[in-house]
Backbone as ProteinMPNN parsed JSONL, in Angstrom:
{"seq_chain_A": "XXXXXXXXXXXXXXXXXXXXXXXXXXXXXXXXXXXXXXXXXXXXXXXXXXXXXXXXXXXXXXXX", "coords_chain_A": {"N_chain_A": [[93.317, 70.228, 21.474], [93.449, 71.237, 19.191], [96.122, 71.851, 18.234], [96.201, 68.706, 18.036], [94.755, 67.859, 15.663], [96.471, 68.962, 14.057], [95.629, 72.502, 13.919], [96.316, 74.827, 13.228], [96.891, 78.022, 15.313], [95.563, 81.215, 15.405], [96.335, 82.852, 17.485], [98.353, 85.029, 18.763], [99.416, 87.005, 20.6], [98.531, 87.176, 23.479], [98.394, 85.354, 26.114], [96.183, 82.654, 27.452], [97.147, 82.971, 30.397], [97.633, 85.692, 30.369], [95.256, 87.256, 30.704], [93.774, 88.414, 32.383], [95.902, 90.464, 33.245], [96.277, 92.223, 31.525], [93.787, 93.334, 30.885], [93.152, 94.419, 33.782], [95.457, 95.608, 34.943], [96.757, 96.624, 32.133], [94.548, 97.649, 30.808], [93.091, 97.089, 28.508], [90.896, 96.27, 26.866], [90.449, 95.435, 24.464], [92.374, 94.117, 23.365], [91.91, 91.577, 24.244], [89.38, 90.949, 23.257], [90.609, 90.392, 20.61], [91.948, 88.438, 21.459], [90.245, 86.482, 22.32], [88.138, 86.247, 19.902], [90.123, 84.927, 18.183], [90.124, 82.398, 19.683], [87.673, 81.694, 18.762], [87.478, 81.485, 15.95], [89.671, 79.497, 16.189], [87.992, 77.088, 17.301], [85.73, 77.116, 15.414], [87.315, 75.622, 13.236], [88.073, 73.179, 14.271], [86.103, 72.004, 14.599], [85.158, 72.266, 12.252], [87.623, 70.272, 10.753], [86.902, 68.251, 12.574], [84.129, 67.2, 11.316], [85.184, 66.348, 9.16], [85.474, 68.506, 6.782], [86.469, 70.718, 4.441], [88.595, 73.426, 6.106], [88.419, 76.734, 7.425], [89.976, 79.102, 5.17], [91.737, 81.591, 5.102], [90.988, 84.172, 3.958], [88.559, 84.203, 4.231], [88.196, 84.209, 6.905], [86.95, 87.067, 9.261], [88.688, 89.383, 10.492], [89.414, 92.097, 12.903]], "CA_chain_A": [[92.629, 69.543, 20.413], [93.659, 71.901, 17.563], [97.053, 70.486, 17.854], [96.105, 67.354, 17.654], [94.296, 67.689, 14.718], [96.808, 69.928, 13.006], [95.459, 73.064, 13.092], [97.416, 76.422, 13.652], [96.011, 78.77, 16.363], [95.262, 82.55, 15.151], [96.543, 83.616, 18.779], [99.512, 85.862, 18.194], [99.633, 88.611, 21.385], [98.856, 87.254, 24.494], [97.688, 83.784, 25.717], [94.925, 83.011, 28.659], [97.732, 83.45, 31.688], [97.672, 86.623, 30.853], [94.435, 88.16, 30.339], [93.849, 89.459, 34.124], [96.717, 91.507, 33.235], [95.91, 92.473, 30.32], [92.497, 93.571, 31.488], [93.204, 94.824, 35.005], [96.619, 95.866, 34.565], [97.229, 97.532, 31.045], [93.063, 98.381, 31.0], [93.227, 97.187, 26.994], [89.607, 95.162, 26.646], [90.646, 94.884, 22.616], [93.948, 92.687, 23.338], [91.174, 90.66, 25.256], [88.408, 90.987, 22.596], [90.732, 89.476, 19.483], [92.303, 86.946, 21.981], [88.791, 85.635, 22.425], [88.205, 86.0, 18.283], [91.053, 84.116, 17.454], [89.652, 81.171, 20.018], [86.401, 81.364, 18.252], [88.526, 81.004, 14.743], [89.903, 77.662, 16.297], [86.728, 76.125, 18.133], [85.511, 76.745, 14.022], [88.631, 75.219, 12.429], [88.239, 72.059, 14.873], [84.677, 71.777, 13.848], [85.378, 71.881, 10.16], [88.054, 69.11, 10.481], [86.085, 67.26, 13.032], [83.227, 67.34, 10.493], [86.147, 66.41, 7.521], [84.962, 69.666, 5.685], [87.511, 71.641, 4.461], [88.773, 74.695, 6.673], [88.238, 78.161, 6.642], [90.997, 80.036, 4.515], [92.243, 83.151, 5.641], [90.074, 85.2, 3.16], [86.97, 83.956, 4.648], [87.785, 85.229, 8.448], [86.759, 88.7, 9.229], [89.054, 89.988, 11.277], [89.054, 93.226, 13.458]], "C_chain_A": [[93.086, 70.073, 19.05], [94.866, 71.513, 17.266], [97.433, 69.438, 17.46], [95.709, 67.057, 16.36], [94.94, 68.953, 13.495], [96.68, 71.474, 12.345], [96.515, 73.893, 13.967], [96.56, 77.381, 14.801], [96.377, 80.03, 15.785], [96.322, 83.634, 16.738], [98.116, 84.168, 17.896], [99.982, 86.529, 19.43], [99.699, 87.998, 22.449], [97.897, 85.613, 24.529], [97.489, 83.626, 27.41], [95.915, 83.268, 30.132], [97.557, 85.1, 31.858], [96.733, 88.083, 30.386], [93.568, 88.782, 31.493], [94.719, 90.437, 33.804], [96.367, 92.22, 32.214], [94.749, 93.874, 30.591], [92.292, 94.819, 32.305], [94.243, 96.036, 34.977], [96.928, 97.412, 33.87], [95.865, 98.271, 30.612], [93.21, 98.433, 29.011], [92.176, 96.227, 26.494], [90.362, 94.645, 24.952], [91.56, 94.002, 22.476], [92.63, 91.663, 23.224], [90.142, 89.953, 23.928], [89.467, 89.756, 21.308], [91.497, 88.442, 19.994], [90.837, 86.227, 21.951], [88.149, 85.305, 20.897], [88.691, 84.621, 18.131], [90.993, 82.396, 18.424], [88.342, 80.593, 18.981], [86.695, 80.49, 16.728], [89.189, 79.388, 14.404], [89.644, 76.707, 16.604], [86.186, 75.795, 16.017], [85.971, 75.707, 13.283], [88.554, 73.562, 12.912], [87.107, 71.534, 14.689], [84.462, 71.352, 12.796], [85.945, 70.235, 10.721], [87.491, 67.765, 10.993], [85.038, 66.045, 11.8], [83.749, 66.434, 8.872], [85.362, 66.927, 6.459], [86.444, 69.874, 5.702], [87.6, 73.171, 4.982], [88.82, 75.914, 6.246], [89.797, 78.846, 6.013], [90.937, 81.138, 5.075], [91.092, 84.35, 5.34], [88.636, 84.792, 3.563], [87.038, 83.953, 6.008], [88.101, 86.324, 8.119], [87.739, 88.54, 10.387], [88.644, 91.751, 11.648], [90.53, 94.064, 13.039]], "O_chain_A": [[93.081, 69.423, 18.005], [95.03, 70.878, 16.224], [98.432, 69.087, 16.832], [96.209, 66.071, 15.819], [94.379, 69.56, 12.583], [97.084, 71.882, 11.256], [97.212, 73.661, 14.955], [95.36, 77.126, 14.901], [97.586, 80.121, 15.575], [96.761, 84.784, 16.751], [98.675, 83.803, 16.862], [101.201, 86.69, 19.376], [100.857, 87.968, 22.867], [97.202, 85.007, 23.713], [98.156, 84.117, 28.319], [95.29, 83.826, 31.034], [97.405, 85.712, 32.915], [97.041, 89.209, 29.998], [92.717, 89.646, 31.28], [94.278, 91.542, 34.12], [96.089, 93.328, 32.674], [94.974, 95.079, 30.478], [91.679, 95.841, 31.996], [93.903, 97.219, 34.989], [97.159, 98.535, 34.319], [95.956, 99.389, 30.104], [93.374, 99.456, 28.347], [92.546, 95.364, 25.698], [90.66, 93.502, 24.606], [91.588, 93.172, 21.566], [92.402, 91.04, 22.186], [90.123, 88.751, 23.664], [89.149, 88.577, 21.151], [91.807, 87.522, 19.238], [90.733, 85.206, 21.271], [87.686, 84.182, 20.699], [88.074, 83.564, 18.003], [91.617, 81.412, 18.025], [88.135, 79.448, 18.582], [86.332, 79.355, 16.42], [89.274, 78.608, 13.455], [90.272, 75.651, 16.517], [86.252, 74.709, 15.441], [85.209, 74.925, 12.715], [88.908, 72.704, 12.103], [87.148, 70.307, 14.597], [83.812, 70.391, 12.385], [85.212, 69.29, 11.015], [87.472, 66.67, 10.432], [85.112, 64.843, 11.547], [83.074, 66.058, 7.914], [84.774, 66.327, 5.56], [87.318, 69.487, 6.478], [86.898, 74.053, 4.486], [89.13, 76.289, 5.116], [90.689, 78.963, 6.852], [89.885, 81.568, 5.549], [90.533, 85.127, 6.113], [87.664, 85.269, 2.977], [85.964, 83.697, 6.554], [88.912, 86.759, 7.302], [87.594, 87.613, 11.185], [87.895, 92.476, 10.993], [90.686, 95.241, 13.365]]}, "name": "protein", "num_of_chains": 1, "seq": "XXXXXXXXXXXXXXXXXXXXXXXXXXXXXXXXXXXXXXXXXXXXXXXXXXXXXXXXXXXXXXXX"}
């Protein structure tokens, strides 16, 4: 959907194939934690445009 509607995805590190490994694996919950952020970031973002608000800017997510 965020595609579709243009937006950019926050994801950067690792992407949902490989968050068993991640997890299990490399035993790194925090990969896990700002992969799950940076969904929340683009469930937001798809909301806004849904909505036709204008999206959040950079400077108005908290990151970790």
């Amino acid at each position: 959907m965020a595609n579709i509607l243009w937006i950019t995805s926050p994801k950067e590190d690792i992407n949902g194939s490989m968050v068993r490994d991640v997890y299990y694996d490399k035993n790194h919950p925090e990969r896990i934690i700002h992969y799950c952020e940076c969904d929340v970031i683009t469930v937001a973002q798809v909301f806004l445009r849904l909505r036709n608000d204008a999206l959040l800017e950079e400077r108005e997510i908290k990151k970790r």
